[in-house]
N, C-alpha and C positions, 0 to 999 in steps of 0.2 A: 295233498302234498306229494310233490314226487320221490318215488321210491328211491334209497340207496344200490345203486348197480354196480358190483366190484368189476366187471367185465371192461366196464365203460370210463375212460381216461378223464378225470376230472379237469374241470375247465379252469384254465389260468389265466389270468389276461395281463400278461408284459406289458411295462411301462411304455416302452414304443407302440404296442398295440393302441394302448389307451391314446397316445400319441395321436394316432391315425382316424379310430375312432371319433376322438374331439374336430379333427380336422373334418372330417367327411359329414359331420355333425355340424359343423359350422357351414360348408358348402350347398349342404341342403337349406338352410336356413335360410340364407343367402339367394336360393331360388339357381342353384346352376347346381349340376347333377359331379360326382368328382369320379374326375377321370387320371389313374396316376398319368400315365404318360402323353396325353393331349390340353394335361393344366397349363393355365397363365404360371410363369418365372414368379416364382413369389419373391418381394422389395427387400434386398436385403436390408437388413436393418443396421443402423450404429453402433458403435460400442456403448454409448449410453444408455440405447433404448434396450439392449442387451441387457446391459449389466441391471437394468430398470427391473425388467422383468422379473429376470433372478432374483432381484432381492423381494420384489411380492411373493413370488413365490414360494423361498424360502421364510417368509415375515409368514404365511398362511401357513406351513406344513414343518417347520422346523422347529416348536416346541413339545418336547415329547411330555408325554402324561405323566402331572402333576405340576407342571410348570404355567406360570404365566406367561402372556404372552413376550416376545423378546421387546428390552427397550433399548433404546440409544445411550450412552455413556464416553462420555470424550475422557482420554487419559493420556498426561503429559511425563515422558519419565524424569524422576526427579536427578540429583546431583547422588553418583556412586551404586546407581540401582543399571539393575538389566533390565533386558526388554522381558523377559519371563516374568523379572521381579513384577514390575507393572503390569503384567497381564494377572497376574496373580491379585491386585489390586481391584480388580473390576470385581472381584468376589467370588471368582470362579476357581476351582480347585488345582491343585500341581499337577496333575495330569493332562487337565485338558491347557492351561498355561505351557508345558514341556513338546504336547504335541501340537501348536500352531506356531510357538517358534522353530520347532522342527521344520513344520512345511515353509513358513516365510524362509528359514534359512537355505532352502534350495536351491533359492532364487533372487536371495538378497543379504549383503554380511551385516548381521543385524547385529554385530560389535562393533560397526561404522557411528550405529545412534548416539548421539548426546546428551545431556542433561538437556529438556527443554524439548527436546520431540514432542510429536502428539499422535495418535493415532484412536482412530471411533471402535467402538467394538459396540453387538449386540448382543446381548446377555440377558437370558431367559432365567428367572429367580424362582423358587420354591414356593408352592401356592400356598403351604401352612408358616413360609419364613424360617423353617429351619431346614439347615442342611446347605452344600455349593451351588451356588448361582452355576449356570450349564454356560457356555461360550459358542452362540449362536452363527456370531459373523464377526470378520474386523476388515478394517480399510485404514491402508497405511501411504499415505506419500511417500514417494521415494525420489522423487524428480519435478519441476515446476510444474511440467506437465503430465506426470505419469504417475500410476500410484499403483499398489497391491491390493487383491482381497481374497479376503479368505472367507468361505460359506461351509455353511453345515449339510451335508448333500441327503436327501430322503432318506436313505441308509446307515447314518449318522458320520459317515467320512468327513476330513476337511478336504474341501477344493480351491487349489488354489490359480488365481486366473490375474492378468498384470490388463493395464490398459492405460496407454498411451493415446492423448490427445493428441488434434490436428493444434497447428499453431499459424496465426495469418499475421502478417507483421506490415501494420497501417499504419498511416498519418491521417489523423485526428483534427477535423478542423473544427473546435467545442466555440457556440458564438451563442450567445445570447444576453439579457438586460441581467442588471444586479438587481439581484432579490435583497436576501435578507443581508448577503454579504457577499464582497469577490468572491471569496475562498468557499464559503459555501455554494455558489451557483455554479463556479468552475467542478466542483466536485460532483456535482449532480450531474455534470455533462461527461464525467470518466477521466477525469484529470488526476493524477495523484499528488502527493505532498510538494512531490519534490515537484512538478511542474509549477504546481501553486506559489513554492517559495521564488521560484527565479523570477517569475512575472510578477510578482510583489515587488522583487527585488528591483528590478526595471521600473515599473511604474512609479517604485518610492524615489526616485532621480525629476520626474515632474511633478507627483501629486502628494500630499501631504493625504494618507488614505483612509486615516477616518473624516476629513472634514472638508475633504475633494471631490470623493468618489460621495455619490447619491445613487437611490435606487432607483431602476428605470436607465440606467448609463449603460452604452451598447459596449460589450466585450467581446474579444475574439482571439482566442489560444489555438496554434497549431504546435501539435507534439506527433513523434514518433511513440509507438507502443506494439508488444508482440502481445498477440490475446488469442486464447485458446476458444476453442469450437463451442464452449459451452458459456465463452463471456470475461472469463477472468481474466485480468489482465496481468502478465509474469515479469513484466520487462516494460521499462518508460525510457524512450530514448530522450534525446532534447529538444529541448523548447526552440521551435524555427521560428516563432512567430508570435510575438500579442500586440495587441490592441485595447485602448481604451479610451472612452471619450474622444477618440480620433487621433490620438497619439501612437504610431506606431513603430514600432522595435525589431528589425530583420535581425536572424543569427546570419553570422559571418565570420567566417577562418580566413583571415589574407594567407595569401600566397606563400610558401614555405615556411609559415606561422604556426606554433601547436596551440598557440593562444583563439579563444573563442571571444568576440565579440558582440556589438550588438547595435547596430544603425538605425537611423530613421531613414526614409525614405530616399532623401538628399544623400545620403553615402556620409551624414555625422554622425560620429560616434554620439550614443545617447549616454555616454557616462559621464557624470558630470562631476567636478573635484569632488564637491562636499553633499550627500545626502540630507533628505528634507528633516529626517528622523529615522531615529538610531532604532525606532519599533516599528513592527510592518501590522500589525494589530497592538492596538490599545482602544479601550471603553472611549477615554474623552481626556484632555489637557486639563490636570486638575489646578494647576498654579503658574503663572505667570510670571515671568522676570521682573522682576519690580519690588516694591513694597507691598506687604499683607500684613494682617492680624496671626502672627505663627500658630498653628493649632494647637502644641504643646506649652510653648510658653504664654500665651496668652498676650502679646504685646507686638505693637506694630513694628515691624521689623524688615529689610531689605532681605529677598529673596533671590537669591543670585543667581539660579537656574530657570529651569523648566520641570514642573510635575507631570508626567502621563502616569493614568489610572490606568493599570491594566492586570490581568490575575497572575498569581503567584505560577512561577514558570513558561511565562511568557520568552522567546529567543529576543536578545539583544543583540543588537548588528553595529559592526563597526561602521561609522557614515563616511570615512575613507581609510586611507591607504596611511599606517602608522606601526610606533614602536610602542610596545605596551612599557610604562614607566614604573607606575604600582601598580598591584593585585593582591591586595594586604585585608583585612580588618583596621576599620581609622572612626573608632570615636563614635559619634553620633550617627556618622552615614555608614555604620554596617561596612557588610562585604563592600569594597572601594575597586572603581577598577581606573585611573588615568591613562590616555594614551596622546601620545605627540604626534602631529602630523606635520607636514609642510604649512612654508607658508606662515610660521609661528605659533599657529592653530593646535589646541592641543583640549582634549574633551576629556570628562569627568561622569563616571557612574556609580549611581550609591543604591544603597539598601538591597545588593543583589542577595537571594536565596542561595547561590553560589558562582563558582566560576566557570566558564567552557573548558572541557580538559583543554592543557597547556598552558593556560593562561599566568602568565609570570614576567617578572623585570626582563627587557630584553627580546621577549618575543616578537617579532613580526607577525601583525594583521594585516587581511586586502580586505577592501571595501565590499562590506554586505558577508563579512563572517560573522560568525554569533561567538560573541567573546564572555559573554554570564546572559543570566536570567532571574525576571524580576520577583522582588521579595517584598520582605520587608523587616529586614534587619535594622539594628539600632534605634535610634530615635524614629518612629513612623509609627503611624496610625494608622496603617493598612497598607495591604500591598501595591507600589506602585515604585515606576524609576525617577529620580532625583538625575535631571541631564545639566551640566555644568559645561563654558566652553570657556577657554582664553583666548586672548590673542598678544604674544610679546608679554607674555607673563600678566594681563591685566585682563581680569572675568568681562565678558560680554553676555548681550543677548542673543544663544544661540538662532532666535528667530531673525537675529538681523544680517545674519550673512549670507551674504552673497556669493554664489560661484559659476564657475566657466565653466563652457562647453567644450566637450569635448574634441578631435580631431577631427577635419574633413577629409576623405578618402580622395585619388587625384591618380590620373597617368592608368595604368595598367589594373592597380588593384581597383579604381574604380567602376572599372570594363568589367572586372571579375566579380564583383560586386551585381553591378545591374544584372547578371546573366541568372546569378544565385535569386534575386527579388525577383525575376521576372519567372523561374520556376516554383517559387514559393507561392508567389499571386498565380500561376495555374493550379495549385493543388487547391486554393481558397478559393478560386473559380468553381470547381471541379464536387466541393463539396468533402474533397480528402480522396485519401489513394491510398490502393491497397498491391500489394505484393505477394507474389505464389505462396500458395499454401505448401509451406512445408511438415514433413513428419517428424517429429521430435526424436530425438537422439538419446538412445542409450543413456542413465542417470546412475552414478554411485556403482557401476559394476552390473547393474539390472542384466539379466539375460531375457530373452521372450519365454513364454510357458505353455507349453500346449494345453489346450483346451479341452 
């Protein structure tokens, strides 16, 4: 063994050395000899693959002894708590809770947060279960596309480092067969809610969409979306474009209009008075306008609506343009909601679960709002909507009505029109189009943080 020598400077080996080491380590490996100043520019790397590293990193060498390793923990803060209060929640003690809002506060007014934030933290717990969980790392959003984190550095410091994604802001042209369902295949293609409901909304003017639409039926949505470098999508603009079964629906703003509409091909408006059904999802039509065996009473009896089966909290859509008359509790059919339209036309909703906010005497609906949602209050044996229609004060069969199409475009706004389709039909040419990547913007006051 070799001797102890007080003469001779013991050997130290700095973290940069080590640095160096590994690198020159890896270049022999590699089979190319390292040379500092005649190397290849090494690739810089992203902020993701950065912040990647880091956190292996710090997941391998930031539990100190006695600890298990750190795990993952999502924590939302609740109603009248602080953000220390919640970090104190992950089980970790006042000290280290006081000093990571400390450092996030440098660089973000973390009195801005609300009841209902969230933020991940890693927390390395006590290998016998007694005593404070340690506070490894946190990641907090601050912005659609930006967020905070904070690590526990070799030394046991917090460090804290911000990172701001790229944001690329396309149009989306999602086209393919119906699966299981519209709404679920559009959603598999990157569509969100709200593009799903509009093109529902459109479609329910020609197709009646549980017992129209079949699977294997070609569709085709184009939307505006801004979506960050890593996928997620922050932002859905509007629906330019669907298709189904060969039915298709252009967006279109006439000329010094703030009104958005929606054409077929021809330059007609595809809105048509009265929609097919007041539900854009429902199971199946469970009863029929006519006479039945009523299920409660047991006796054959005239049925003076329409049954759709569909589950509790399904959106109910006004099928046009009206004044809400009642919006009460009535008797056998539960929550009640009446609304009058032109034309004498005036429809009926029962057994709602509740009402859309506003919903009351007097109100104005436009066609394709959600005015309640289905239940099953009062007389019912499961959840489903009770659709009722008049005409001239006498009950009809809402399946027997008939309505008109909408307006044909002419003269100038026409002109304006085809120029708008004829750039829509090269984006669905094109396969969709994308726009410069921009750098996202300062969020909530965020400064940058040196590294």
């Amino acid at each position: 063994m070799a001797q102890f020598d007080p003469r001779r400077q013991p050997l130290r080996l700095a973290p940069h050395l080590l640095t160096t080491v590994a690198a020159v380590s890896i270049a022999l490996i590699a089979g190319k000899p390292f040379a500092d100043s005649g190397a290849d520019d090494i690739p810089v790397m992203t902020p993701q693959q950065t912040a990647y590293l880091e956190t292996q990193a710090y997941t391998a060498a930031a539990a100190p002894a006695g600890l298990n390793a750190p795990e993952a923990l999502s924590v939302q803060i609740r109603r009248g708590e602080t953000f220390e209060q919640a970090v104190r929640r992950a089980g970790v003690n006042a000290e280290d809770a006081s000093a990571v809002a400390a450092t996030i506060a440098t660089a973000f007014d973390i009195t801005d947060l609300r009841a209902g934030a969230k933020f991940e933290t890693a927390v390395a717990r006590p290998r016998g279960g007694v005593g404070d969980a340690r506070l490894i790392g946190l990641t907090m959003r601050t912005g659609p596309a930006s967020q905070l984190t904070v690590s526990r550095s070799f030394d046991g410091a917090l460090r804290l480092r911000s990172l701001d994604e790229q944001v690329t802001h396309e149009t989306v042209v999602a086209r393919d067969k119906v699966q299981r369902s519209l709404s679920a295949s559009a959603r598999e293609l990157g569509a969100t809610s709200a593009v799903i409901r509009k093109a529902s909304q459109l479609f329910a003017h020609k197709f009646d969409m549980q017992r129209d639409v079949r699977a294997t039926d070609d569709f085709t949505l184009v939307f505006d979306r801004s979506v960050t470098e890593t996928g997620r999508t922050i932002e859905t603009g509007e629906l330019l474009y669907a298709e189904l079964k060969g039915q298709a629906f252009y967006r279109f703003q006439r000329p010094g209009s703030n009104k958005v509409e929606y054409f077929d091909s021809t330059g007609k408006n595809t809105r048509t008075t009265m929609m097919r059904t007041p539900l854009q999802n429902f199971r199946r039509v469970s009863s029929n306008y006519g006479y039945r065996v009523h299920p409660i009473a047991g006796y054959r009896k005239m049925h003076q609506g329409m049954d759709f089966a569909a589950s509790t909290g399904t959106p109910i859509i006004a099928p046009a343009d009206g004044v809400v008359v009642e919006a009460r509790r009535w008797g056998g059919y539960g929550n009640w909601i009446r609304v009058r339209h032109s034309n004498g036309l005036e429809t009926g909703y029962a057994h709602l679960s509740r009402f859309a906010s506003g919903m009351r005497a007097g109100q104005r609906v436009t066609q394709g709002q959600v005015i309640g949602y289905v239940g099953s209050t009062g007389n019912s044996t499961g959840p489903h909507l009770h659709y009722e229609m008049w005409r001239n004060g006498q009950r009809i069969n809402p399946a027997s009505v008939r309505t008109s199409e909408g307006t044909v475009l002419s003269g100038t706004e026409l002109a304006a029109f085809r120029a708008e389709k004829a750039r829509i039909d090269r984006i669905i040419a094109a396969g969709g189009a994308k726009r410069p990547v921009v750098q996202q913007v300062e969020a909530n006051g965020l400064r940058p943080i040196a590294s």
